[in-house]
TORFI-635582 format. One record per residue: residue in one letter; x, y, z of N, C-alpha, C, O in turn. Coordinates in steps of 0.05 Angstrom, whole numbers, plus 5000, padded with zeros to 4 digits. Layout:
N
aXYZXYZXYZXYZ
...
END
This chain:
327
x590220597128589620467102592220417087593820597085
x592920147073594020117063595120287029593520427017
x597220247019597020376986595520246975593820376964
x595319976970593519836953590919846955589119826938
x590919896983587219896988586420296982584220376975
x587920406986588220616980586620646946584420736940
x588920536930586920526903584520386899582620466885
x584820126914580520156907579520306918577920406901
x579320416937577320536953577520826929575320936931
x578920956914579521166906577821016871576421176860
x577820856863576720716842573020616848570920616836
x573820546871570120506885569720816886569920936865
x569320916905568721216905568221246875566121176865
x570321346860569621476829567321346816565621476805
x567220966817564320966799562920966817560620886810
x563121026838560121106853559921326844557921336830
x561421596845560721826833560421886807559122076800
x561821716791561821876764559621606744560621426730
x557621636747555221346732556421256704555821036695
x558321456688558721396669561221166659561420996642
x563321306686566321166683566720826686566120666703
x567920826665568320536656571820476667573820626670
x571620216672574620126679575219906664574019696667
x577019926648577819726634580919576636582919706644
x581019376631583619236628583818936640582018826653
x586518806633586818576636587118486662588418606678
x585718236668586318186696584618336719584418236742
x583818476715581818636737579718456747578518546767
x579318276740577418066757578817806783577817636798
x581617886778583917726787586017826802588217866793
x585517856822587917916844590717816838592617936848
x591217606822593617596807595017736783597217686774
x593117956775594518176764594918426776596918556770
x593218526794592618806804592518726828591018896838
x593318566848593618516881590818526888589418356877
x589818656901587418626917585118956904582718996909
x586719106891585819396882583819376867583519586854
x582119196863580319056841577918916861575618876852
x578618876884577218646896573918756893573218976902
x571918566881570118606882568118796874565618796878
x569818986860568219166847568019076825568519276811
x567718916812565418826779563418636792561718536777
x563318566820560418506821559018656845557318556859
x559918946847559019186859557619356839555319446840
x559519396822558219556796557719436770556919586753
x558219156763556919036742559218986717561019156712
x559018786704561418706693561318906656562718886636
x559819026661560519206632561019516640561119706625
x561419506670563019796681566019686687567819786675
x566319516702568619376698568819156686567418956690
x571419156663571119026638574418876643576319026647
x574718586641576918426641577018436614574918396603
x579318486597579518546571581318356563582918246578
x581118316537583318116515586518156525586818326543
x588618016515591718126520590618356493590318256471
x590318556497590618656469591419006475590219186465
x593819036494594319256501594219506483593419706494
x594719546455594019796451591819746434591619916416
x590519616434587019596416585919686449584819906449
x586119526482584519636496584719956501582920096509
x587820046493588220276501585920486491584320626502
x586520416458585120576435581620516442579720676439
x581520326448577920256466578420426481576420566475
x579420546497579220716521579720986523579321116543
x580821056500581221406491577921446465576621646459
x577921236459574821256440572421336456570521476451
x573321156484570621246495570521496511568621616520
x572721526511573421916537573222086511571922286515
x574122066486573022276466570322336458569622526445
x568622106470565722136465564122106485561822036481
x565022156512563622336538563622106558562422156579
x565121836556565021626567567721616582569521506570
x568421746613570121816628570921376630569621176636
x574421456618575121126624577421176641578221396646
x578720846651579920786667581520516656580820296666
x583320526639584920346623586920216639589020346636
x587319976660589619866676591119706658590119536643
x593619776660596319606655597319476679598319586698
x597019256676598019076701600919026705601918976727
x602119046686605019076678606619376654606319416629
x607819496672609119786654609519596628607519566613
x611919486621613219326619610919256586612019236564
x608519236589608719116561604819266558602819156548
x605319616572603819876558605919856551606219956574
x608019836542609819976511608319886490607720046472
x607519566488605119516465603319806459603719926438
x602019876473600720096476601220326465599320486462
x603920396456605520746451603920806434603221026440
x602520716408600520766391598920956394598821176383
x597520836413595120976423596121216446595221446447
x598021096463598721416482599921566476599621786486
x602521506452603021756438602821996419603022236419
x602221766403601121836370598421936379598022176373
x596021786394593921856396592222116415590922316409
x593321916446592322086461593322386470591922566481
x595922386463596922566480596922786457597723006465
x596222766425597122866407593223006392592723186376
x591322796410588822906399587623176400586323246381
x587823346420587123546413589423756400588223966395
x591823776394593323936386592323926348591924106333
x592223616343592323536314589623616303589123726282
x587823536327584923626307583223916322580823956323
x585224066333583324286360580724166363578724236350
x581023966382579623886401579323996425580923946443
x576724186430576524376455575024146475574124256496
x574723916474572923786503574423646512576523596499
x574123556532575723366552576423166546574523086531
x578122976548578622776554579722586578581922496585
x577422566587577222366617578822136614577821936624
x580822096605582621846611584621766628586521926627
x584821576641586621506655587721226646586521026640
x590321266647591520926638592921006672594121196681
x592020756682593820626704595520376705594820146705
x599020556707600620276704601720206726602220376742
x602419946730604419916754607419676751608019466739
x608519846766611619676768611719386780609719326793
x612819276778612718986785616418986779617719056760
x617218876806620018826794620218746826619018836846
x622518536821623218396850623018106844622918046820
x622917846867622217576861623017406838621617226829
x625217466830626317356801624917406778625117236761
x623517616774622017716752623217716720621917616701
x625917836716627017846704626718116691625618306703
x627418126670628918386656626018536636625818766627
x624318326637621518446609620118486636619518726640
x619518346653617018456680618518656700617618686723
x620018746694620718996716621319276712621119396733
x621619366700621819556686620519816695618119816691
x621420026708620020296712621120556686623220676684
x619220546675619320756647617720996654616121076638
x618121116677616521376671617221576671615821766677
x620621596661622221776645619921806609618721986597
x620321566606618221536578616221756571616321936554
x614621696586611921766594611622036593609822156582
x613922146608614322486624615222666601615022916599
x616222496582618222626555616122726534617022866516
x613322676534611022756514609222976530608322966553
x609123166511606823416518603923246505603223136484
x602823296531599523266527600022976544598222806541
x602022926559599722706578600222896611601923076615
x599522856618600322896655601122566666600222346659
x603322646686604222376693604922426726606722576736
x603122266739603322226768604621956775604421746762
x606422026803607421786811607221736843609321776855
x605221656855604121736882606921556903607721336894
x607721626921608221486944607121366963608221156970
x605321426975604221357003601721426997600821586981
x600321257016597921257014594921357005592921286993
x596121577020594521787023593722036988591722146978
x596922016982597822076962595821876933594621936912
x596621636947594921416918591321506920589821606903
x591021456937587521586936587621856924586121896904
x589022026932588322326920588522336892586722426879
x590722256881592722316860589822156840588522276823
x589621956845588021726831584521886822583421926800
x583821936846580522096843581822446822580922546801
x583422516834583822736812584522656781583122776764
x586322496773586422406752584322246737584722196713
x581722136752579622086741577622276736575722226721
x578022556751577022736755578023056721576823246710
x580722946718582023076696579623136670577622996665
x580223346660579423356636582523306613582823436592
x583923156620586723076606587322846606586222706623
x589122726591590122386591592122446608593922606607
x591222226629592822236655595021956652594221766639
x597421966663598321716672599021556683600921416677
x597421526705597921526739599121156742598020946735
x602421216760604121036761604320996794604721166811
x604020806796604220666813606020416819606920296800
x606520346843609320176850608519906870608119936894
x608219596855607519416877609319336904608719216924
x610719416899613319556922612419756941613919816960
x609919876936609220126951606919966963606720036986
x605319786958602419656968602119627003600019667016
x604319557011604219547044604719747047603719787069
x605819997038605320237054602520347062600620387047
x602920387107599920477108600220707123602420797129
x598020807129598321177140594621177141592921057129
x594521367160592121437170591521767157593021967160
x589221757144589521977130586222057127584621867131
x585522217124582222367116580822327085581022487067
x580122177085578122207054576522467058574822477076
x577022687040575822867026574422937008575522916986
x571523037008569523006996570823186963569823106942
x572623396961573123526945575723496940576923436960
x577423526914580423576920580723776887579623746865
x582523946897583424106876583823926848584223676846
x583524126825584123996800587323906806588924006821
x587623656786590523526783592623816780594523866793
x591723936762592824166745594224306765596324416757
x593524326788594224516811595624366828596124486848
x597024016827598324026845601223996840602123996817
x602823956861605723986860607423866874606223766892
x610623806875611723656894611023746914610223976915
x611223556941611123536958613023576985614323376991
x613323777000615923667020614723587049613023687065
x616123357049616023147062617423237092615923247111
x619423277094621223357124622523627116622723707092
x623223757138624523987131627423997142628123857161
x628924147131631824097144633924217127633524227103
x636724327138637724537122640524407123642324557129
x641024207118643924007106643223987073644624077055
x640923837070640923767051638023757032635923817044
x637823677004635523636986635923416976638023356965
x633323226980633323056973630423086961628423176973
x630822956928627822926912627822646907629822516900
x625222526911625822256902622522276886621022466883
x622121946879619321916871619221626873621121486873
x616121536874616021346884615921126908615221206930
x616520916904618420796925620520846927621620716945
x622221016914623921136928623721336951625721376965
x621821436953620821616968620621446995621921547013
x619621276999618321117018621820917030622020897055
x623720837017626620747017628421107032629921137051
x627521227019628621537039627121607059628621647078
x625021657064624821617090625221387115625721437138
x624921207107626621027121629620927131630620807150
x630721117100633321227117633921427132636221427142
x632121637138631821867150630721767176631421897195
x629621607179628821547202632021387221632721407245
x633021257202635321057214638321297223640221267239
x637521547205639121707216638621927238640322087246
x636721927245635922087265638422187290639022407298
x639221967295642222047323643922067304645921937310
x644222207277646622357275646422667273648222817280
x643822727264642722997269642923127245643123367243
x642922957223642723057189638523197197636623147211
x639123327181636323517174636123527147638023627134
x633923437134633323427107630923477088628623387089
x631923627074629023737063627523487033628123507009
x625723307046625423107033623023127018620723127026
x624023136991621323306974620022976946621422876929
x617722926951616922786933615622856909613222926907
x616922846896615822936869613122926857612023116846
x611822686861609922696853607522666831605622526824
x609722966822608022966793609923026779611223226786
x610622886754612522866748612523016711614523126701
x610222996701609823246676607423286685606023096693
x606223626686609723806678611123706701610523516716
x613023856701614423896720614524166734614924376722
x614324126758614524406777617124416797617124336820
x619624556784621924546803622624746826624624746839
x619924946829620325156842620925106870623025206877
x619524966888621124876907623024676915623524636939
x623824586902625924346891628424776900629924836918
x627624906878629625036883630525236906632825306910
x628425306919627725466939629625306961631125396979
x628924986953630324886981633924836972635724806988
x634224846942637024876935638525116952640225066969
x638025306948638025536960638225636982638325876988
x638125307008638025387031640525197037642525217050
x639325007021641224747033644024757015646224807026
x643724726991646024846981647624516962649724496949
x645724306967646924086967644523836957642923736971
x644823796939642823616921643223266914644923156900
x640623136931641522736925637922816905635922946910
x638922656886636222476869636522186870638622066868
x634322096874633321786879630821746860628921906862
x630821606847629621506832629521166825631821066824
x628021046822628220696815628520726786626320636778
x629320756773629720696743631920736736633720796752
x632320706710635920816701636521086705635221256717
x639321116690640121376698640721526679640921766684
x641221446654640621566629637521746614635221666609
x638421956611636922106605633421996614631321986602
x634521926647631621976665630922176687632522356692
x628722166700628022326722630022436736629522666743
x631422366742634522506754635922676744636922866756
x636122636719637622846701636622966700637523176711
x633922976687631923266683631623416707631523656703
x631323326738631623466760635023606763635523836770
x636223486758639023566767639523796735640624016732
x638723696725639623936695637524186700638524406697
x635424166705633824336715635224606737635424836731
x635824516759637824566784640224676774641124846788
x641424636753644324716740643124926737643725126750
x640924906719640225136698640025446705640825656694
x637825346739636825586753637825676778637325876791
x639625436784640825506822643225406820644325356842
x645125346794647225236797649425506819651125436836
x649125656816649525856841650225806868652225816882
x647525746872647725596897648325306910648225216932
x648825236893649824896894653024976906654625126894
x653624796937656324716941657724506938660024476948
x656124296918657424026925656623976892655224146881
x657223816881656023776857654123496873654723326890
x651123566852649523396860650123046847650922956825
x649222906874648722656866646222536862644222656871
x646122306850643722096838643821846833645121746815
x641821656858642721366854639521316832637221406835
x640521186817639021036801640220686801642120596814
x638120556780639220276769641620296761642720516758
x642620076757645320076743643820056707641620006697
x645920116700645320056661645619876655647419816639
x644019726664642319356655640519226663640619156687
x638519156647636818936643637018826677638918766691
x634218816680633518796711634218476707633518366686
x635818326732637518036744634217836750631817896750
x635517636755632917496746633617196776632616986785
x635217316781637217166808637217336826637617576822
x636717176860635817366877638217536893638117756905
x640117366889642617516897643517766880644917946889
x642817736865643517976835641818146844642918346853
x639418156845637018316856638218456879638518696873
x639218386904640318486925642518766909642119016910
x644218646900645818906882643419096864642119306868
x643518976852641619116827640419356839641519576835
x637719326858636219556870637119626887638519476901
x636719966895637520106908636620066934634419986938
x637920116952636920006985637720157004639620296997
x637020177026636920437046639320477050639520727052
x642120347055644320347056646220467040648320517050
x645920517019645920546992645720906994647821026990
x643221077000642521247008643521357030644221597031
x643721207045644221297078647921387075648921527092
x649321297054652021297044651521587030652421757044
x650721657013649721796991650222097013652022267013
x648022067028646622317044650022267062650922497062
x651522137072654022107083655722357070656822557079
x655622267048657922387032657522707024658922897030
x655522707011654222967014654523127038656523267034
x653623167057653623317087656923277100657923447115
x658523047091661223137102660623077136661423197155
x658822827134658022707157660122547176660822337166
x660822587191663622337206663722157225665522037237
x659622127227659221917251658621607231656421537223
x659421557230658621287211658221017227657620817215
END
């Protein structure tokens, strides 16, 4: 199964299960906003369960935390990260802040699903990965699935939350496919954690995302040099759980972060400042981290080629680190 098909089938399933859950947002009737993750479910389940909504990103948002405060489990899509910042209203001020402000003891079934779009001459407002943003506020939970298998799970648990979820997703990730088990049950969100991916005692590598999916593919291209790497996907990105992030510091001794976004006070830092804090001990190398460069995503395809990070790029990274000499 593909990633993309991955999330409908994880969006079918839920309003088959849950009679109440509503899906809202722009474009959901249109494979030109949401790829194919939409196909056909508003005339499976009826067009006032799934609802194509106004441009009116934080009025739909605030429609969509109104109705999870009053027992109506929603499903809010952002078709573009890039402009839920319209939105901060409602996910900061509102959602993530409602039960602290008014002790609110019941659930809130919400999920906003956003996704990245960047590549194809997009430019600098359509590409954008902010889920440094997102991770920086108590009271949301923020998932960022890699593979497949991962997008179905991550997705039915976060519809499944009694919390405002923020489940991020990457159209860069949609052709990833993998053969995997649909499971009738899956632990609360609450309970899960990064992931390790390969095991191996050179090095730690955390990524998220499509980055995740760009590192193993360089892991694969290095195989005849005989690097071993402990390749851990994050996952879930608030809270944060660094305990085996550190366990494997501890073995390996030697730290790369990958991440698609900037590098200013994002996902990288907080992993690598984290790692100072509790295993700087065991660290032999000072850790590295490829991020974006610090500018406004190129809008020209040759620029694009520099701009994003690419397996080569990594495969240098993990070079330098390990004190590798087959090149």
């Amino acid at each position: 199964m593909k990633y993309v098909e991955a999330i409908r089938q994880a969006i079918d399933d839920s309003l088959s299960k849950q009679e109440k859950l509503v899906v809202l947002g722009q474009g959901v009737w249109s494979p030109f906003y949401v790829g194919s993750s939409m196909d056909g479910l508003e005339s499976k389940y009826g067009r006032q369960r799934v609802i194509d909504t106004p441009v009116s990103e934080n009025g739909v948002t605030g429609l969509a935390l109104g109705a999870a405060i009053t027992g109506t489990p929603a499903l809010v899509i952002h078709p573009r990260m890039d402009f839920m910042i319209l939105a901060m209203d409602s996910i900061v001020n509102a959602a993530s802040k409602w039960r602290y402000s008014l002790n609110y003891k019941s659930p809130i079934p919400l999920t906003i699903r956003t996704i990245i779009n960047r590549g194809g001459e997009q430019g600098a407002q359509h590409s954008q990965a902010l889920q440094s943003w997102f991770s920086h506020i108590p009271g949301l939970r923020v998932v960022m699935p890699s593979s497949p298998s991962d997008a179905y799970q991550l997705l039915i648990q976060s519809l499944e939350s009694p919390d405002p979820v923020i489940f991020i997703e990457d159209r860069w990730s949609y052709d990833e496919e993998e053969e995997f088990e649909i499971k009738t049950a899956y632990p609360p969100l609450s309970e899960e954690k990064p992931k390790l991916i390969t095991k191996g005692n050179d090095l730690t590598i955390v990524s998220t995302g499509f980055s995740t999916n760009l590192c193993q593919k360089a892991l694969i291209d290095l195989k005849e040099e005989k690097i071993t790497v402990d390749l851990i996907d994050l996952r879930v990105l608030q809270p944060l759980h660094t305990e085996i992030i550190l366990e494997s510091i501890k073995k390996t001794g030697k730290l790369l972060v990958v991440d698609a976004a900037w590098k200013n006070s994002g996902i990288s830092a907080e992993i690598i400042s984290n790692v100072c804090e509790s295993g700087f001990a065991y660290l032999k190398k000072s850790p590295i981290r490829i991020t974006l460069p610090s500018s406004p995503a190129p809008t020209s395809t040759i620029l694009e080629q520099v701009y994003y990070t690419n397996i080569e790029e990594i495969k240098e990274s993990i070079f330098n680190l390990t004190e590798n000499s087959k090149r």
